[in-house]
Every structure is written in C-alpha cells, then in structure tokens.
C-alpha positions as CSV (number, residue, x, y, z in Angstrom):
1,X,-60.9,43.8,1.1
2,X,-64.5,41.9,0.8
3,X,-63.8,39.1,-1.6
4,X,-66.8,37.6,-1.1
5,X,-70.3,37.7,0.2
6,X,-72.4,34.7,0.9
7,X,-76.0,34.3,2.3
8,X,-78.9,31.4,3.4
9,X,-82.0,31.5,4.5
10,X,-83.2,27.9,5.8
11,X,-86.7,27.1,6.8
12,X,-86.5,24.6,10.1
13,X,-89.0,22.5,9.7
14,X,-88.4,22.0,6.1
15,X,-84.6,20.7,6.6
16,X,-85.4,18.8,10.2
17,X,-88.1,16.9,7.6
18,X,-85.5,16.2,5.1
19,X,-83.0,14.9,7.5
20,X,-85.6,12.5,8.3
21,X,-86.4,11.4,5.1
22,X,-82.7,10.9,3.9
23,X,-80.8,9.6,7.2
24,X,-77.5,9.7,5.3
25,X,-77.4,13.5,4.7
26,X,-76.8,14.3,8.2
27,X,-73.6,12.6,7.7
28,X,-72.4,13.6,4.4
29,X,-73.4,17.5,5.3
30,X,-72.0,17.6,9.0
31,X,-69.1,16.2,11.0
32,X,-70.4,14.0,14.2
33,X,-69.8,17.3,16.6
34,X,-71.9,19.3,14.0
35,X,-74.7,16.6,14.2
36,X,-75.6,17.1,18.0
37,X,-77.8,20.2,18.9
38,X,-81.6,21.4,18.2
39,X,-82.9,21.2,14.9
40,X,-82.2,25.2,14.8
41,X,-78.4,25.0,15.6
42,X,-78.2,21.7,12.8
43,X,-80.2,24.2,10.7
44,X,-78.0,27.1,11.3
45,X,-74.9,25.1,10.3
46,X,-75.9,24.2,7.7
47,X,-77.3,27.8,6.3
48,X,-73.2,28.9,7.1
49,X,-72.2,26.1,5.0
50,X,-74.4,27.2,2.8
51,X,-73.6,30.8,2.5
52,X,-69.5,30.2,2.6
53,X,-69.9,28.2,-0.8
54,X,-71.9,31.1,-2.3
55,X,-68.9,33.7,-0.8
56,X,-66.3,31.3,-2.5
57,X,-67.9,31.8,-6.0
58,X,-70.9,28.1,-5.5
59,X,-67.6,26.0,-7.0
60,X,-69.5,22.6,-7.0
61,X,-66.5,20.4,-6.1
62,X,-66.5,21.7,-2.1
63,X,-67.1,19.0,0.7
64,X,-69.5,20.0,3.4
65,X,-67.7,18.4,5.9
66,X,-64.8,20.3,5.2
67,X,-66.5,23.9,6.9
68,X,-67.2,23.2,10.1
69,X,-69.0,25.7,12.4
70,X,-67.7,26.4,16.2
71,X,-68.2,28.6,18.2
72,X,-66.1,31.1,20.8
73,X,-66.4,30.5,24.7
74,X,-69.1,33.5,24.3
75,X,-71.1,31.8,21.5
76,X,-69.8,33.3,18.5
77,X,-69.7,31.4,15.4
78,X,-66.9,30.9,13.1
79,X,-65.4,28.1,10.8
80,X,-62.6,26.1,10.3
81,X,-61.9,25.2,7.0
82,X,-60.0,21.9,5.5
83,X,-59.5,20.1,2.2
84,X,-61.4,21.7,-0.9
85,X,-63.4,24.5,1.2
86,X,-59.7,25.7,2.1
87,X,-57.7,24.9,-0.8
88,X,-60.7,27.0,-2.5
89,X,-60.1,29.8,0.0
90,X,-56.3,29.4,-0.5
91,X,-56.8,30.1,-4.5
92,X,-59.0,32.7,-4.0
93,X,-56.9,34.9,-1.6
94,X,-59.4,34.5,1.0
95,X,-57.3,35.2,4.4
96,X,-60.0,35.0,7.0
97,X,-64.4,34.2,7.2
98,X,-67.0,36.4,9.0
99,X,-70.0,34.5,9.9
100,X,-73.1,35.5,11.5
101,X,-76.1,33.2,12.1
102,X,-79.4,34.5,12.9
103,X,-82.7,32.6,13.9
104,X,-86.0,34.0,13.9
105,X,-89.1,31.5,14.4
106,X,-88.8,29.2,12.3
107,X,-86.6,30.9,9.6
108,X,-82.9,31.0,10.6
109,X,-79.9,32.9,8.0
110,X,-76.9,33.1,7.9
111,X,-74.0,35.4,6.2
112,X,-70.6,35.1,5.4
113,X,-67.9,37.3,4.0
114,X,-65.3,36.6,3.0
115,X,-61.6,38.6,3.5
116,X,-58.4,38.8,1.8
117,X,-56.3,41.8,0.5
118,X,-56.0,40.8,-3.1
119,X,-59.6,40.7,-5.3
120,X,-61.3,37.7,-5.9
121,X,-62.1,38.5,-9.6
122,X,-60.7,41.2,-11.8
123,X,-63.7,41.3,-14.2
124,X,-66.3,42.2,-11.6
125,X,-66.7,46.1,-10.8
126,X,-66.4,46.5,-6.8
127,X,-69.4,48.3,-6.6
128,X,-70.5,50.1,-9.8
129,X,-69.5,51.7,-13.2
130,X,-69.6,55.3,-13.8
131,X,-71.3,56.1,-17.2
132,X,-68.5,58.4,-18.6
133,X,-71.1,60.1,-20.8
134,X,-73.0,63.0,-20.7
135,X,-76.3,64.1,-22.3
C-alpha cells in the first residue's frame, strides 16, 4: 500500500549558487560521500531528500543527513535511512522507499513513494469520496 508520495523539482543553477553563498549547507544537507559529484547529481540528492520528507508527511524535526542517496551497481538510486528520517518511517509503517531522480537541462526532480502495508493516516480518503446522493 502507497503511504506516501513525495516530489521536488530543483533548479541547478539556483542551488549550485546557494551552496556557494552558504558553504556550511553542503554539510548540514549531505554526508561527505553525498558532497562529491556534478552540481546535477548534488542537486538530485538533494531533490530526493527533499521529496522523502514531503512522502513522510514535511515533519520538521528530520535530519538531512540522515537520507542518504546511493545508488545500485547499474545506477539506480535509493536511500538508506537512519536516526529521525527512519524512526519517522518506523512510526509511520513505511517498510521500504521508491525513488526516482530525473534531470532535464537545467531542471532535475525527483519522486518518492513511500511503502508499507498498514495506512499512514486514517482520516485521509485513499483516493476519493463517493457522494452518496442523488438528484
């Protein structure tokens, strides 16, 4: 079951300029492995880390360092998750991520769902309401 869907879109020269301009958010957003790469890949990670905080329901307490973005021998990305990213995950049921990351000049986005068998909140329709009435 879906319990949550997050997405980013990033603009690359916009965050490559404010990683200049503020040195110390590279290293409060990304782990030193995270830091090396073009300014697309660093931008890409940090759309994911964007979008799995909006899939976990935007709780302001997460740690961006606690999401970290691999990838698989044949490039694709995915996350491990630590400390308040997955504790989050843990209270929310949220058994496994799917993230895609997708650059297109210089725009890149990326998505994540997130995956558990129980649902992340009760009040919330899964898709829609039926209007019961007729005319």
């Amino acid at each position: 079951m879906i319990l949550g869907v997050g997405i980013d879109l990033v603009v690359i020269d916009r965050f490559s300029a404010a990683l200049e301009r503020t040195p110390a958010l590279r290293t409060r957003l990304f782990t030193q492995s995270e830091q090396a790469g073009a300014p697309s890949s660093i931008a890409g990670r940090f759309a994911a880390k964007e979008a799995i905080a909006k899939a976990l329901g935007a709780p302001g307490n997460l740690h961006w360092t606690d999401a970290v973005v691999h990838k698989t021998p044949a490039g694709q990305p995915y996350f491990r998750v630590t400390g308040t990213v997955a504790a989050r995950a843990r209270d929310l049921g949220v058994e496994r991520f799917h993230l895609s990351i997708s650059h297109d000049g210089d725009f890149v986005t990326a998505v994540v769902i997130a995956e558990g068998s129980t649902r992340m909140n009760p009040d919330v329709p899964d898709a829609f309401e039926i209007d019961q009435e007729t005319t």
